[in-house]
GUGUVEX-647575 format. One line per 10 residues: number of its first residue (from 0); for each residue x, y, z of N, C-alpha, C. Coordinates in steps of 0.1 Angstrom, whole numbers. Layout:
BEGIN
NUM> X/Y/Z/X/Y/Z/X/Y/Z; ...;
END
This chain:
BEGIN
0> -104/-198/5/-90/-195/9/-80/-205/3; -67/-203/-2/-54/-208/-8/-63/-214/-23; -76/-211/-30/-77/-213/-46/-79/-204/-50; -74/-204/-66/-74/-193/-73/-83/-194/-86; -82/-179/-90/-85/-175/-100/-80/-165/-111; -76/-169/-121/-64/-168/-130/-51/-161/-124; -45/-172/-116/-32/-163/-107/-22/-158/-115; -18/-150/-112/-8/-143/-120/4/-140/-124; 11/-139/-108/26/-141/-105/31/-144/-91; 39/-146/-89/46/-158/-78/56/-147/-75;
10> 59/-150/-57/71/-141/-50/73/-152/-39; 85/-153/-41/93/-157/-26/99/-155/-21; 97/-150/-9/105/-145/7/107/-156/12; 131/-153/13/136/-165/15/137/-161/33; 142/-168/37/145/-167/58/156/-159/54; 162/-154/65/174/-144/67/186/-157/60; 184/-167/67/197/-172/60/196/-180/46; 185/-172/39/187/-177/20/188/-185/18; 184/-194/29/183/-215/21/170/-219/20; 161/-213/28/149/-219/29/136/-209/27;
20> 125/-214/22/117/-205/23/105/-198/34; 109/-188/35/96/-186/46/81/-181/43; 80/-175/29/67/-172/24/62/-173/9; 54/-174/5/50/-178/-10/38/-168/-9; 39/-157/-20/32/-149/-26/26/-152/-44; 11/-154/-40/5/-154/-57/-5/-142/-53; -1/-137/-68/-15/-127/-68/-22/-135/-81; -38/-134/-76/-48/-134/-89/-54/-124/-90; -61/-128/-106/-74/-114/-109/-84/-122/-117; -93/-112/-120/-110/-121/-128/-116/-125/-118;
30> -113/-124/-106/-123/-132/-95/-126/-127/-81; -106/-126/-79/-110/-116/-65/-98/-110/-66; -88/-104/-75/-75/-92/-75/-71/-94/-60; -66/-102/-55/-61/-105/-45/-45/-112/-44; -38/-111/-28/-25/-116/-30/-27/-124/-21; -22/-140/-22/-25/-151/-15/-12/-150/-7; -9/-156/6/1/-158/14/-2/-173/19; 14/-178/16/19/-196/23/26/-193/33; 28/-203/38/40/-208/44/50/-215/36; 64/-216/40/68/-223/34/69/-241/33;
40> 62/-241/37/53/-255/41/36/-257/30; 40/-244/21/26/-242/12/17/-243/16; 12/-242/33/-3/-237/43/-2/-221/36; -17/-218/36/-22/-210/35/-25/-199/45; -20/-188/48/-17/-178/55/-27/-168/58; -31/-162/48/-40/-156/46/-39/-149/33; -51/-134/29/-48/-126/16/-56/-118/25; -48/-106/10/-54/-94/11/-52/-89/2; -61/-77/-1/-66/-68/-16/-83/-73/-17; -87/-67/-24/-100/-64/-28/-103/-59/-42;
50> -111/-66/-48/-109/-57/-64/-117/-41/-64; -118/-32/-69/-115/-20/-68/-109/-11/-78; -117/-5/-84/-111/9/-97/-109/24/-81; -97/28/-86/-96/40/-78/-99/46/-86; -103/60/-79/-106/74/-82/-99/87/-81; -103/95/-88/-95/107/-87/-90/114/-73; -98/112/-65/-104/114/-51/-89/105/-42; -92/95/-42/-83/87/-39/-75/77/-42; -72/79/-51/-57/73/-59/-44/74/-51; -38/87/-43/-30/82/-40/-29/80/-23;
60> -35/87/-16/-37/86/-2/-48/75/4; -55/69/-6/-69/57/-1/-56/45/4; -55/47/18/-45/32/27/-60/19/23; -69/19/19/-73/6/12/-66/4/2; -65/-13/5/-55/-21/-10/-66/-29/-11; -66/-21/-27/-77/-23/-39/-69/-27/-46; -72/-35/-60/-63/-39/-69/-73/-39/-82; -65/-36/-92/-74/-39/-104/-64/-47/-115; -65/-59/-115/-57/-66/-121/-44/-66/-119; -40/-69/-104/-28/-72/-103/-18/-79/-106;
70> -7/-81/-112/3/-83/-128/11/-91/-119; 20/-86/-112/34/-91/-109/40/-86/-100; 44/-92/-91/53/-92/-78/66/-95/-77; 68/-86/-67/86/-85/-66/89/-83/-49; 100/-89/-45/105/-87/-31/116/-78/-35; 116/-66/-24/127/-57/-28/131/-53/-17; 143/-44/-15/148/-38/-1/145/-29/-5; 139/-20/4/136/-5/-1/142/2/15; 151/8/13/157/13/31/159/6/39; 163/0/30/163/-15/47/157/-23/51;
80> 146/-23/44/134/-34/47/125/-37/39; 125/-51/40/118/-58/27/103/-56/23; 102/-50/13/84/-49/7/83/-58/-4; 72/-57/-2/64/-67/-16/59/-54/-26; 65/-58/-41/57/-46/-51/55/-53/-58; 41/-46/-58/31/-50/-70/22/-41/-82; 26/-48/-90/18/-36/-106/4/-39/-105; -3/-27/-102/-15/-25/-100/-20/-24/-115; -25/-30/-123/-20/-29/-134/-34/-21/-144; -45/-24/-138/-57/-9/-146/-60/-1/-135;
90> -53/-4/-124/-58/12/-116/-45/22/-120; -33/16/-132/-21/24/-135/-15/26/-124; -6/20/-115/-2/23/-102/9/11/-97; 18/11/-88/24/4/-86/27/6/-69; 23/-7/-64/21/-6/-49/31/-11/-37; 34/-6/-27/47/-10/-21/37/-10/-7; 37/-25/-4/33/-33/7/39/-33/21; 41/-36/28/48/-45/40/45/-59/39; 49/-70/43/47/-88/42/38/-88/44; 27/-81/53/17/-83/60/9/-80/51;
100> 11/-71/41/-3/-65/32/-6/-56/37; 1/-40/41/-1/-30/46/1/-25/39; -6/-11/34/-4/-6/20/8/7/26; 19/7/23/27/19/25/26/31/17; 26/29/3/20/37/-5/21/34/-19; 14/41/-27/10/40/-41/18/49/-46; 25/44/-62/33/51/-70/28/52/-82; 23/64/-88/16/66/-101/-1/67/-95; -11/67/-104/-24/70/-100/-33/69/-115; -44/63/-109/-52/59/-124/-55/72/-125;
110> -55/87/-116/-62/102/-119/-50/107/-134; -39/98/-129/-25/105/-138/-24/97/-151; -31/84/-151/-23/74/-160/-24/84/-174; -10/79/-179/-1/89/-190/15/84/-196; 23/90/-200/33/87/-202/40/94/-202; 39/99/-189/51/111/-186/59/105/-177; 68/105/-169/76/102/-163/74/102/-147; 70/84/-142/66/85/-131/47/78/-134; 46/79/-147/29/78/-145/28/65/-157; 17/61/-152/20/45/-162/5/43/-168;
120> 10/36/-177/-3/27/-186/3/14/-186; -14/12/-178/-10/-7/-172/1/-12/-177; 9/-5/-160/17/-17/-158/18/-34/-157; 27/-39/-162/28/-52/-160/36/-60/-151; 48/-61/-157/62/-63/-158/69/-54/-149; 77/-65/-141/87/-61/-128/100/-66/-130; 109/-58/-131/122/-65/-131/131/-58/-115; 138/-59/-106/150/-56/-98/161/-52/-104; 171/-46/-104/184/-38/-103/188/-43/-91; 183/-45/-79/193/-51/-66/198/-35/-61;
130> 192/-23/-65/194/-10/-57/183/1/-53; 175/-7/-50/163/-3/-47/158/6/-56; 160/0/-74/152/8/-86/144/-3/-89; 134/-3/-99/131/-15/-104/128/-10/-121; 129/-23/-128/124/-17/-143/110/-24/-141; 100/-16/-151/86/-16/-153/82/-18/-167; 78/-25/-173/75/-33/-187/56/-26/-185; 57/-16/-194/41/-11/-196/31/-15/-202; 21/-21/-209/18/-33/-215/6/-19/-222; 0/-8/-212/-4/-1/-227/6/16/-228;
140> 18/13/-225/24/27/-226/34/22/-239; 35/10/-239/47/5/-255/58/11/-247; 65/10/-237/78/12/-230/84/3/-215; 96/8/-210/96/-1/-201/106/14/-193; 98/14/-178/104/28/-169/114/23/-160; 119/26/-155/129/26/-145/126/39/-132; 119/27/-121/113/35/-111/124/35/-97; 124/45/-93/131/47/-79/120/43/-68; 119/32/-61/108/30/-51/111/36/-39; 120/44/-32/121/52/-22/108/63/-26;
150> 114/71/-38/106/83/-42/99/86/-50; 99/75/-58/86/76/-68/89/78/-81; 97/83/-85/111/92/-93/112/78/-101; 108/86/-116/116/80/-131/127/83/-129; 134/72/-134/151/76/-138/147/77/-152; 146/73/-160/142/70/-174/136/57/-180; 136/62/-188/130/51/-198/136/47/-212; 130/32/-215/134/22/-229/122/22/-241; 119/26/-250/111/20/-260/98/26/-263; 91/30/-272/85/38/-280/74/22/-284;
160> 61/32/-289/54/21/-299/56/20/-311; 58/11/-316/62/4/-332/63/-5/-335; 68/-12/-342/73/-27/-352/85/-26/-354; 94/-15/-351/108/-16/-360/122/-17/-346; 133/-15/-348/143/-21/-334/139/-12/-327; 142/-15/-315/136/-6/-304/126/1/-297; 113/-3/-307/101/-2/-308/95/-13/-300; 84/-11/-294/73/-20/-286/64/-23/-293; 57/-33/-286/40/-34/-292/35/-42/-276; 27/-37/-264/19/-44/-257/27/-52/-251;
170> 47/-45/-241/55/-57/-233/46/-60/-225; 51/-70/-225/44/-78/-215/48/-83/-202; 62/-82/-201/71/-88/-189/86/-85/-195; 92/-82/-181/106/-79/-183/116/-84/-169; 126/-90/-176/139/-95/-165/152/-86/-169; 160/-87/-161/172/-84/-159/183/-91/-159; 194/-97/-165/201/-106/-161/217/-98/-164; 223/-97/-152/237/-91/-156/237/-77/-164; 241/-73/-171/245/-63/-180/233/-60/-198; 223/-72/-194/213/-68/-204/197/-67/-198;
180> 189/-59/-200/176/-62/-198/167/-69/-210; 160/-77/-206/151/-82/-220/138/-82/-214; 127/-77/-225/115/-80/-224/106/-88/-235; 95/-93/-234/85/-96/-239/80/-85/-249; 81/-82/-257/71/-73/-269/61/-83/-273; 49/-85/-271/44/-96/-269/37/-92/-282; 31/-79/-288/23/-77/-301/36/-75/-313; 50/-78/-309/55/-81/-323/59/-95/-322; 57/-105/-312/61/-116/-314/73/-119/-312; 81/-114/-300/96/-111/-304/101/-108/-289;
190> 113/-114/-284/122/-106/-269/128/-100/-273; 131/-87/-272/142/-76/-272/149/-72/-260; 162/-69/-264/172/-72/-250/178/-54/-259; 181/-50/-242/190/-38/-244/199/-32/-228; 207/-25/-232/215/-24/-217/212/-24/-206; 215/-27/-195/213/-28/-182/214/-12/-184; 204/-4/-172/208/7/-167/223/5/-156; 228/20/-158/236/16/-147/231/14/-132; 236/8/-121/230/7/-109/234/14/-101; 222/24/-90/232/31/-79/238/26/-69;
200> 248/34/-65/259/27/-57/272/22/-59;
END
């Protein structure tokens, strides 16, 4: 309990009044695909996840949180109340938590992984909008989605596989800053930046 094995990404849940921290989220994978919980005092809290390939069977209704190389975490509002999302990243899935590690539900499904709209090839990469969208950096889809985590719902999508502008190769990670998005194209060696979607609201 609180060591790792190649941890992956980092989330912090600040207190209601935004000065201090009240929780520290790592997820790792290779060992145990798990998400570790601090205090903000860096005590160790507890975890939860289990490593785990889903099935056709149960991909999207299995309330066990299984993880298959879990990527990257994000604190978001989703209706008014704060969840933890995480890119389930070879079960193709993206998972929307409660703080506690209660699985609310699964978006995408390894029965579906694809690249149609709404369905992923390992996910990686989490970026926020601050409207309860988030952008998604696909690491084998060569694109980056734009998910509605109320409903599950693509708004659309950035970027094709290639070498040339606009083209992907294997993103890797993606932020948001203001009025541009940039990601990681990690197999051309290169950040590519392109417009913020607009935000709802």
């Amino acid at each position: 309990p609180g060591q790792f094995i190649l941890p992956t990404d980092i989330a912090v849940l600040l207190r209601p009044d935004g000065k201090s921290v009240e929780r520290i989220y790592v997820a790792e994978y290779g060992g145990h695909d798990r998400i570790s919980v601090f205090d903000g005092s860096r005590k160790f809290l507890f975890a939860f996840g289990e490593w785990g390939l889903s099935t056709a069977t149960q991909a999207v209704d299995d309330t066990r949180v299984v993880f298959a190389r879990p990527q990257s975490l994000l604190i978001e509002n989703v209706g008014g109340r704060r969840e933890l999302i995480v890119t389930d990243s070879a079960n193709h899935r993206i998972g929307r938590l409660t703080l506690d590690g209660k699985l609310i539900r699964w978006i995408g499904s390894p029965a579906k992984m694809g690249d149609g709209p709404g369905e992923f090839r390992y996910p990686y990469g989490l970026a926020s909008l601050g409207d309860g969208t988030v952008m998604v950096s696909e690491f084998g889809g060569n694109r980056v989605q734009r998910i509605q985590l109320d409903t599950g719902a693509s708004m659309g999508s950035w970027g094709r596989a290639g070498r040339h502008d606009g083209e992907l190769a294997t993103p890797w990670a993606v932020t948001v800053l203001g009025n541009e998005t940039y990601v990681v194209d990690s197999g051309n060696n290169r950040v590519l930046a392109f417009p913020t979607p607009k935000r709802r609201g």
